[in-house]
Structure formats: C-alpha cells, structure tokens
C-alpha positions in Angstrom: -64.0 -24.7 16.5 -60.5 -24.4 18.0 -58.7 -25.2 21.1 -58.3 -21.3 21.5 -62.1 -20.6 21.0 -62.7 -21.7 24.2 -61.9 -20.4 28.2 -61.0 -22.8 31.1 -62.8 -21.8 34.2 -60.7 -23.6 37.4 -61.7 -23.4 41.3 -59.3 -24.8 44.0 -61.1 -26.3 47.0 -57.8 -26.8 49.8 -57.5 -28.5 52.1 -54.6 -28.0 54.4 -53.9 -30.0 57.6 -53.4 -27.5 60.6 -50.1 -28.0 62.8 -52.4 -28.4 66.3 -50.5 -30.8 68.9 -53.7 -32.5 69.1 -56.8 -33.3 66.8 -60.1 -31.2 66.3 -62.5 -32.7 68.9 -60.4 -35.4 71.0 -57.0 -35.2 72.6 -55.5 -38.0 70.5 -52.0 -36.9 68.7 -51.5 -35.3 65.2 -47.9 -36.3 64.1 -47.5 -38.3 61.0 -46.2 -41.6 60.5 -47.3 -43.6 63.1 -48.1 -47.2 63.5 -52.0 -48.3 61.9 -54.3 -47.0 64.3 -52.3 -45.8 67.8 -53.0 -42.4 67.6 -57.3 -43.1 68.1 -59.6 -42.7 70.9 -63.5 -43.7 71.5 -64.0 -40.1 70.0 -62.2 -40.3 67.0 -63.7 -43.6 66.0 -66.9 -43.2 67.2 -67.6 -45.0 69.6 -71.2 -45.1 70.9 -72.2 -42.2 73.4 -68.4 -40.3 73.2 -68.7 -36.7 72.4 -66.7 -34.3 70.6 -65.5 -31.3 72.6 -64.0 -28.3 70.2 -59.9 -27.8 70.5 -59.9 -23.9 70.4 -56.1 -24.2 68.7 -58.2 -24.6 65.7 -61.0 -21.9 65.4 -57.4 -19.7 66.3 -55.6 -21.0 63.4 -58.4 -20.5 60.7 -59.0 -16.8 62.1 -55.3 -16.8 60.8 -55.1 -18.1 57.7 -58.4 -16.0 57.2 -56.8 -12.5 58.0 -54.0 -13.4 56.0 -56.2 -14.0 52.7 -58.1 -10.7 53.3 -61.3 -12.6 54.5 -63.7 -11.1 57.1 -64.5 -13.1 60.0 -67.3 -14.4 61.0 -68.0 -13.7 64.9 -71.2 -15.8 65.0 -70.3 -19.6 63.1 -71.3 -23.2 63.9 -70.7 -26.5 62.8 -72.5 -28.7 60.8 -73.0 -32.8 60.2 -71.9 -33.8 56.5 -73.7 -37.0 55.6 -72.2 -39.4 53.8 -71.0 -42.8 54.1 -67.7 -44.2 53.0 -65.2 -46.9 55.1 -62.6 -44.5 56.4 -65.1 -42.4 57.7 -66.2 -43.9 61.1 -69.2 -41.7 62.2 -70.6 -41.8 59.1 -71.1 -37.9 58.9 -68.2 -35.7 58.8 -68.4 -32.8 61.3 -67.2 -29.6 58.6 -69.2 -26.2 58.4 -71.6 -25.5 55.7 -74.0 -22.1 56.2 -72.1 -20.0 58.3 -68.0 -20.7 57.5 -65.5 -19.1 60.0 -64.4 -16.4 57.4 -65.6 -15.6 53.8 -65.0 -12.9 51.1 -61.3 -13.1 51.1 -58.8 -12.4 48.3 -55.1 -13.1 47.5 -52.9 -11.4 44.6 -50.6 -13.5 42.1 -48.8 -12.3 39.6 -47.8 -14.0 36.0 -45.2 -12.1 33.4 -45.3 -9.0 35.6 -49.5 -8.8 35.9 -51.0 -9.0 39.0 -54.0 -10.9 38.6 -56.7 -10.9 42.1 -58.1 -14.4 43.0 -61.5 -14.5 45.2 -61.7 -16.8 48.1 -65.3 -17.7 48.6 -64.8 -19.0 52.6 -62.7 -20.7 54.8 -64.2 -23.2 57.0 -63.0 -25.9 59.7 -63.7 -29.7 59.6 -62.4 -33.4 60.5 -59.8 -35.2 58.1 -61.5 -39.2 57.7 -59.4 -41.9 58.3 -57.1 -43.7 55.4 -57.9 -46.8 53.4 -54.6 -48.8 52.9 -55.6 -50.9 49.7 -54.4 -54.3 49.4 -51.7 -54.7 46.2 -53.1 -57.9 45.4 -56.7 -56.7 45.4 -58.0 -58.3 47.9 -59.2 -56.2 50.3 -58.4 -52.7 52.5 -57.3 -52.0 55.5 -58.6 -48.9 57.3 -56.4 -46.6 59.2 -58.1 -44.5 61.8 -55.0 -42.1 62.7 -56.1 -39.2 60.5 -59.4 -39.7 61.1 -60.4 -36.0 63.4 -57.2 -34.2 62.0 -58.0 -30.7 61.8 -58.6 -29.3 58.6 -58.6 -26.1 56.8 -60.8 -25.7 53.5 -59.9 -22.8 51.8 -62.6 -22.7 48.6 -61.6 -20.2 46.0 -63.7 -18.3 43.6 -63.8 -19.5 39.7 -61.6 -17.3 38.6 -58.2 -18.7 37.5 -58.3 -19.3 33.5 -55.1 -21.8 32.9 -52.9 -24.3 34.8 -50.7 -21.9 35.5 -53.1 -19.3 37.5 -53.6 -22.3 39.5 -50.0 -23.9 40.5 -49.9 -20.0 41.2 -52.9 -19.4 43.2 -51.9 -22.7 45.2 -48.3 -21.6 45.1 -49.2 -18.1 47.4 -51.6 -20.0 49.7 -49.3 -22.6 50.8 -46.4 -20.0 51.4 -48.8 -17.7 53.5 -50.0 -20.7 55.4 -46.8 -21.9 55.8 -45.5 -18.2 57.0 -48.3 -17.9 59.5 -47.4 -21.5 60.8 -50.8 -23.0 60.9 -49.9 -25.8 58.3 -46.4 -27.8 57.8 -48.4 -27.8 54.1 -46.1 -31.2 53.3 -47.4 -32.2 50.2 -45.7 -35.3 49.9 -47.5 -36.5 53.3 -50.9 -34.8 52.2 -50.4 -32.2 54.7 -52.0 -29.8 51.6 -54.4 -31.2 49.0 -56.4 -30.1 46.8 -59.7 -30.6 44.7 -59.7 -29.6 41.6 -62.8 -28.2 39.5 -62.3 -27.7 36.2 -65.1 -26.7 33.1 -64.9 -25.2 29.7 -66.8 -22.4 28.1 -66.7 -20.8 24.7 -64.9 -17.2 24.9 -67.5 -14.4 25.5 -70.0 -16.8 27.3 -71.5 -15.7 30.2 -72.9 -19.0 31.8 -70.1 -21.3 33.1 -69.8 -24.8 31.5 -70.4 -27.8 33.3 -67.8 -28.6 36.0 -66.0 -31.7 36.8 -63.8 -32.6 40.0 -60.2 -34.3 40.6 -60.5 -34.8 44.1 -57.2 -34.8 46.7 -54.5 -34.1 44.8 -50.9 -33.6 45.9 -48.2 -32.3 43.2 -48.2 -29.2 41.4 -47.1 -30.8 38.8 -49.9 -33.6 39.1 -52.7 -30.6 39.3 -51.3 -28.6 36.2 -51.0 -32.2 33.9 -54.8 -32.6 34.9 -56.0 -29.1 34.2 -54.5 -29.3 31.1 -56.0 -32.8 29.9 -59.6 -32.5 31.3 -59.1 -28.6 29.6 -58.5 -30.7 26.4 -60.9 -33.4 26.9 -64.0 -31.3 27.9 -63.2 -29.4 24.5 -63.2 -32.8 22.2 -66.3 -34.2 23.7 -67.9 -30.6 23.0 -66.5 -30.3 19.8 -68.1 -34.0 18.9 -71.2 -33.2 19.9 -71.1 -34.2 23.8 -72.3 -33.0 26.7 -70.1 -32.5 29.9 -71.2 -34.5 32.7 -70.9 -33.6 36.0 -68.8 -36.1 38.2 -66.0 -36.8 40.5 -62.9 -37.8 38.2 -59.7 -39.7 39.0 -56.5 -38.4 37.7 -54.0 -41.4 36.7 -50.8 -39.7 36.8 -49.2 -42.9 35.0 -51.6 -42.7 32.2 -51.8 -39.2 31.9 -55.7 -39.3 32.2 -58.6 -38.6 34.5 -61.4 -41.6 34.8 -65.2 -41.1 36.0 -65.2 -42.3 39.9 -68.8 -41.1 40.3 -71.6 -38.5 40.0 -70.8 -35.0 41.5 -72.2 -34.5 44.4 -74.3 -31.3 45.5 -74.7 -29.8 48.6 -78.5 -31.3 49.2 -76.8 -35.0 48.6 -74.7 -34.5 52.0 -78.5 -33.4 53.4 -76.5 -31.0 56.2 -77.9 -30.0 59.4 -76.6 -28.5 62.7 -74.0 -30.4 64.4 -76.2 -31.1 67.9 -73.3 -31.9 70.1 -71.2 -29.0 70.1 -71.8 -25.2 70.7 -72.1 -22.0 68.8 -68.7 -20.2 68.1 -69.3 -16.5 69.1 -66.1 -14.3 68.6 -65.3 -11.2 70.3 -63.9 -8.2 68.5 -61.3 -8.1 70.7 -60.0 -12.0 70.1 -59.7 -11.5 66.8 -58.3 -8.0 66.6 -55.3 -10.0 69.2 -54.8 -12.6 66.6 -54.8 -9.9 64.1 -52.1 -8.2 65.4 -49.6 -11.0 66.2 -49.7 -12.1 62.5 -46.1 -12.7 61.5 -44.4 -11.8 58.6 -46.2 -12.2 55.2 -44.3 -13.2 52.4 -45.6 -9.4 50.4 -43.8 -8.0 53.7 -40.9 -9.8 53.5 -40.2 -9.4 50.0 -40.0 -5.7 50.4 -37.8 -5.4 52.9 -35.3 -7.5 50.5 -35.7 -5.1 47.9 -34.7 -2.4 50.8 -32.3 -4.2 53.3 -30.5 -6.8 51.1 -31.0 -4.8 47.4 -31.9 -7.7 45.8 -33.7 -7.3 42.8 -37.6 -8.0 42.4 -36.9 -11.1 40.7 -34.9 -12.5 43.7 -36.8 -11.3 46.3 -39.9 -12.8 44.9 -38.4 -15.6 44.5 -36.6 -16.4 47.4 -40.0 -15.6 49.8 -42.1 -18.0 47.5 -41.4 -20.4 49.9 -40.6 -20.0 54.0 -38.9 -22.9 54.1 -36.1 -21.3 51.4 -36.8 -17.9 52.8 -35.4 -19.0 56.5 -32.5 -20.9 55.0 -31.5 -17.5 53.0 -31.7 -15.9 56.3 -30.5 -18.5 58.5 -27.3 -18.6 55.8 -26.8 -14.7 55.4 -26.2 -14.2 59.3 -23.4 -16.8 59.2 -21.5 -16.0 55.8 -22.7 -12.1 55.5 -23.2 -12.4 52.0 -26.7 -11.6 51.0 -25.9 -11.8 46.8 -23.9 -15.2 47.1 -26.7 -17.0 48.9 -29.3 -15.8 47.2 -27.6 -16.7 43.9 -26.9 -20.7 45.0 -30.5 -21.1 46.2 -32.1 -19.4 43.1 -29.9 -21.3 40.5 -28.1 -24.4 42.0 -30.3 -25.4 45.1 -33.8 -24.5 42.7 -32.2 -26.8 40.3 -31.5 -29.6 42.2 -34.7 -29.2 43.5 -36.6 -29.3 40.4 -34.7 -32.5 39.2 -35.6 -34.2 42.0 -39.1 -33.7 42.3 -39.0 -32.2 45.3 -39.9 -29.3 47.7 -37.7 -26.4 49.5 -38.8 -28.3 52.7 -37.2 -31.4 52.0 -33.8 -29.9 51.7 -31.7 -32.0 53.8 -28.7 -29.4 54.5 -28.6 -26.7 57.1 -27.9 -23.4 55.9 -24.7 -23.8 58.6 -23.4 -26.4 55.9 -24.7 -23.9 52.5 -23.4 -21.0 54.6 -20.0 -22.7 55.1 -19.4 -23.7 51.4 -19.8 -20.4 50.3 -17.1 -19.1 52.8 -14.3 -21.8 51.5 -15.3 -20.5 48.0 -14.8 -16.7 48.9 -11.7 -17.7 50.7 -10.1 -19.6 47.3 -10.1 -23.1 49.4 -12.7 -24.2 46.3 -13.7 -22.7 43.4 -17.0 -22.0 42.1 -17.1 -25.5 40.2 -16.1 -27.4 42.5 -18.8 -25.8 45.1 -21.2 -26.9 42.8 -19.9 -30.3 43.1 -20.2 -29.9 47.0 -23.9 -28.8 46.4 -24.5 -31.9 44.6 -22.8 -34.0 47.5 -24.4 -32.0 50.4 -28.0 -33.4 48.7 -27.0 -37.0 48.7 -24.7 -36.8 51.9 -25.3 -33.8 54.0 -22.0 -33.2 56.5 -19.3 -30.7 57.2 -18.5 -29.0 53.4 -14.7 -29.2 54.9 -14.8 -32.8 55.2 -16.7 -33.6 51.9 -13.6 -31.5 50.1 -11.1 -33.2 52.3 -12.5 -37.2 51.1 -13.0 -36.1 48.0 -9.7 -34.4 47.4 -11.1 -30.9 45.4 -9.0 -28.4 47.3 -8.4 -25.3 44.8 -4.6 -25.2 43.3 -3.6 -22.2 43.8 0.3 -22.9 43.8 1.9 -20.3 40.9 4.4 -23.3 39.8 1.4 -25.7 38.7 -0.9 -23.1 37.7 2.0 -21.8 35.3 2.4 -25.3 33.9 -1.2 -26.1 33.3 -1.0 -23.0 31.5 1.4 -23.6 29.0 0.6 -26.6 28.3 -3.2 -25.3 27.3 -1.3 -22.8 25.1 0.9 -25.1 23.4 -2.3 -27.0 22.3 -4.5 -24.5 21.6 -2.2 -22.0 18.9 -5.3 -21.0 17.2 -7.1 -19.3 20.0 -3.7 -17.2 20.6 -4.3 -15.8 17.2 -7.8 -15.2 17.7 -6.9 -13.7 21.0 -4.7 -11.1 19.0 -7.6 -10.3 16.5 -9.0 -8.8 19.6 -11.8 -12.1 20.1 -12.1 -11.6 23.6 -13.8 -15.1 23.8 -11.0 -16.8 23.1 -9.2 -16.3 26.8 -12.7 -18.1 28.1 -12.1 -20.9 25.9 -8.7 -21.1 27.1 -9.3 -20.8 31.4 -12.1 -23.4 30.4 -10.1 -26.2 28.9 -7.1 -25.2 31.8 -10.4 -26.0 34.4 -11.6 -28.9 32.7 -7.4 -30.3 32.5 -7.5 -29.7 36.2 -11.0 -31.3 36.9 -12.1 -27.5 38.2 -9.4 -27.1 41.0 -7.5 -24.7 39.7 -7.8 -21.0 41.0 -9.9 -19.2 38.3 -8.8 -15.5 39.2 -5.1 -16.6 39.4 -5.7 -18.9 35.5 -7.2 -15.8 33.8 -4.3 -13.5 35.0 -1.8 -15.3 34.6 -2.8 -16.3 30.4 -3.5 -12.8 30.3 0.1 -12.1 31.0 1.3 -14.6 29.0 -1.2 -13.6 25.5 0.1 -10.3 26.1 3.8 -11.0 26.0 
C-alpha cells in the first residue's frame, strides 16, 4: 500500500508555564534565567516535613485559559500525587491532577485554505514543572537545577483529532495566541515557557480503531514538531508496510538528524499508580468566582480580528494574520496610534517584519524594535525623507541595531534625493543607455517605464524620489 492509503491521527498534550509572580505551592520566584538553584525553598525541594500550600493565582489562571477554549469548569477538583522517579524531580511524585481536572470538554476552531476545522480539548489540569538536568558536554555527569522545579503549569490535553502537521502547528498556533491574549502564559518557546508532547499513530483510511501511538515528549519549535510529525508519519507507515508492528514508547526527536530514537516504553496511567494528594485541600468553586473571571476575560484574538475587518477595513487575510500573534497584534496597535496609518503598518509587519522573522528563526516576541521606532520609519517614508527601498533597508538595521530610524538614515547616509537638478540627470543618463526600452515604451509596453525607474533606483542605490523618477521619464518619453 501507499503513503496516501493511510491517515495520521495526532494529539497535543501542552504544557504552558503560567506568568504567577511566585510558584505553585511555595513563595519562591518564577522569573527565568537565574543563577543554578537561587530561586528554591525547603518546599520546592522537598525537604522532609515542608508542606505545600496552594497559590490561588493559579487555579484563577486555568479557569482562564479554560473559558477561553470553551471548556466547562469544574467546581468540585482535587490534586493528585504522580509517581515516578527521575533526578530533577525532588519529591519523587509530581503533584498534577488526574480524575477530576480543573476544566474538561473544551474546543477551539482553526482554520486551513478557508475551512474551519473544530479541535476537542479533552481537559485542562494544573501541576508542578520538575527541576532541569544540565548535562555535562563531556559526558560525565549532570547537574541538577532545582529553579523550575514547582513552576506552575498548565496541561492543556487535546482530543485526537488533527490529521497532518499542519492541523497541529495550527492547533498549537491558536492556543498559544489565546493564552498569550488572556496573559496567563509569556508562552516563550525558546525558554520552554510552551512545550509540547507530541502523540503521533497511523491507521489505514476508513479504519475505525486508532493505530498504536508513540510520544515525542517536550518539544519547543513549530517547526521541530511539524519535521517530527512528518517522519514518525513516515516511519510508522514503512515499519507497517514491512510487516511490523508499532510499539508503543516515548521517542526522542534529534532535530540534527532528522529522526526520532526509542527513549523508553510508554507509559499508562496505572504505571504513575495515582492517588489523592494528602496534604492539600479540595478546590470547591463558586458560581459566582468563576462567572467574575468570566466576565473580565480580555480581548480574544476571534474578537479582535473582527473589529479589524470593521474599524481599520483590513481585509480577512490581514486581520487574521496580524492577531495570530498578541505580541504583533499590540505592536500594530501600539504603531497605528503614533503614525495613523492602519494599511502601511499592517503591510510592513505582514511582508517585511514576517520575513525577517521567518529567516531568522524567530518569534513576533523577540522583536527587538518598539513600534515608536517602526511607527517613525514609516512617517519619514510618507514624508519623502526615504523611500520605500531604503525603509526596507532601515527594517533590516532596526533588527540588528534597534535606535532612532532618523539617526540610522543619518550614519548611514540614505536620505531620499529629491533635488529636480539630480533627479533630471540620473534620468537622462538611464535614457541614453537604455534606447531600446524608449522604443518599446512607444509600442505602448507599459513595462518598460518600470524597467527604466528601476535601473534609475538601482544607479542611485534606492535614494532617489520614486514619484518624482516616474514623472519626470514620463515627461520626458512623451516628448
């Protein structure tokens, strides 16, 4: 059989870090990047005899993310001891939620080529991040950092729904920007701020019974998760095909290699042999706290994106676009209220800025401008001080070397000509090299007057004035 005579079955478990001041059961800090084991506390490494005491910022912030992904709550939950032992995790046990999650039976909506496909969300429960194991590049030895260990977490477990790569970076696409509109997670991918497990399994088309399911565990890319869908797709097909059976286990993707490797069996729920969580207490909700948090949800990127289309008339493309991410939704904001000019910010951050971004690797998050500085270079354009070519040259340097667009144009000396007397020259010189394009200009080839403002741009390295170049070889054509 074929590639195509088969369907991939993928479910997302994430987990995203939640933006509390503090961690889950211990007052000990949350901020990233600090020194090897400052930010721990007798609770947080389990120390004998300290005792967990719940930070209510959490349970608050899950209610959140669980109204925003259409879940219902649940006003009766507890928590629950995971079992299992591994070096980074001090206790032991990880305290998570198994039976009765904080909110279950939600659903969010993505769309692909215009469709709008619905993905179930099974539950979203609360639990301790374990430390991090800092291995040693010569291979001899670990070091264990406790700092993580008892960050709050968000696991947001999705139905088995999504059918390619795509439907994933997708799916995880939506819940990072809602997360990241309610303000419960930075969702940083880069500092594992949002990761996710990936389980992936393959059955033949028209099959009811799902195929045996493997797991990439804590991944951090898009582009990392789709390369590993793809390949385990591919690979659970070939050992099919030969005559294999799927095993189920925890996988490693090598994103060198461009392979997943067995790390060990999958687990099942009985292997973490669960059971109440004996030193903390039932979390009984009232209607009335979560009706409160339901009504000071902020804006949702759906809401957002319509009132776009309505205030700003940008199309559905754009608008989409543009609230994909909050981080490049604020900046379009933040920018519009300086410059006024809702089309010309919208089209630098969906083709220059998105460009950048994508050959760099990196998110709308780790854009190092203000929109002050984006809003600023657009003005200097729409006031002829640059032209469009040359802004994108101040887009490249405000990446490398954020400052004052003014000052970047002043060092670099790309202030637009826009002097008649050397516009005029440039322009006869380009005609007096270029006598074949006047004759096609006369054959009515519109083209040809492109051709020519192009090679007078490129002969004044993109300074010159475009509006007053195509004018002015107009006039002169027509002569």
């Amino acid at each position: 059989m074929a590639k195509e005579d088969y369907e991939v079955v993928i479910g997302l478990e994430v987990h995203a870090e939640l933006s509390t001041k503090t961690k889950i059961f211990c007052s000990c800090p949350t901020e990233f990047g600090a020194a090897p084991n400052t930010h721990t506390c007798p609770v947080c490494m389990a120390m004998p005899g300290a005792l967990p005491v719940l930070n209510e910022k959490v349970v608050e912030y899950a209610v959140k993310a669980g109204l925003a992904t259409n879940c219902s709550i649940t006003k009766e939950s507890k928590n629950d001891r995971k079992n299992y032992f591994y070096p980074d995790l001090p206790k032991s046990y990880q305290i998570s939620q198994f039976d009765k999650p904080l909110c279950t039976n939600g659903s969010i909506d993505i769309e692909e080529d215009g469709k709008t496909k619905t993905i179930g969300i099974t539950r979203i429960h609360i639990e301790e991040d374990a430390g991090k194991l800092n291995h040693n590049e010569f291979g001899s030895g670990s070091l264990v950092d406790l700092n993580r260990a008892g960050v709050p977490l968000i696991e947001i477990v999705s139905e088995p729904d999504m059918r390619s790569s795509k439907d994933a970076e997708n799916y995880l696409r939506k819940i990072k920007s809602i997360l990241e509109y309610i303000e419960v997670s930075d969702c940083k991918m880069q500092e594992g701020s949002l990761r996710a497990d990936v389980n992936v399994s393959v059955r033949k088309k028209g099959a009811k019974e799902f195929g045996t399911r493997t797991e990439m565990k804590n991944m951090n890319s898009f582009r990392s998760i789709v390369r590993a869908i793809e390949y385990e797709a591919e690979r659970q097909i070939e050992v099919i095909e030969n005559g294999g059976k799927i095993e189920q286990e925890t996988l490693r993707w090598d994103d060198v290699s461009g392979k997943t490797f067995s790390m060990r069996d999958k687990e099942d729920a009985q292997d973490y042999r669960y059971f109440p969580e004996p030193d903390l207490v039932a979390i009984r909700l009232s209607d009335e706290y979560i009706e409160n948090i339901r009504k000071n949800l902020p804006e949702l990127p759906e809401s957002r994106k319509k009132r776009y289309l309505e205030e700003y008339k940008l199309t559905e493309k754009e608008a989409k676009m543009l609230t994909a991410s909050k981080y490049m939704s604020n900046l379009f904001e933040a920018a519009l209220k300086i410059c006024g000019n809702a089309k010309a910010v919208a089209n630098w951050l969906l083709s220059d800025v998105s460009r950048i971004l994508n050959e760099k690797e990196i998110e709308p998050d780790q854009i190092p401008f203000t929109a002050e500085q984006l809003a600023k270079m657009i003005m200097l354009i729409e006031k002829g001080t640059i032209s469009s070519a040359i802004g994108k040259k101040v887009l490249e340097e405000l990446f490398e070397n954020p400052k004052d667009p003014e000052k970047i144009i002043e060092e670099k000396g790309w202030v637009q000509i826009s002097d008649e007397g050397a516009i005029k020259e440039v322009v006869m010189k380009i005609l007096e090299n270029n006598p074949q394009s006047i004759i096609d200009f006369k054959a009515g080839k519109d083209r040809a007057l492109g051709f020519l403002v192009g090679q007078a741009m490129k002969e004044t390295k993109g300074k010159a004035n475009p509006k007053m170049l195509n004018d002015m070889f107009l006039e002169e054509l027509n002569k």
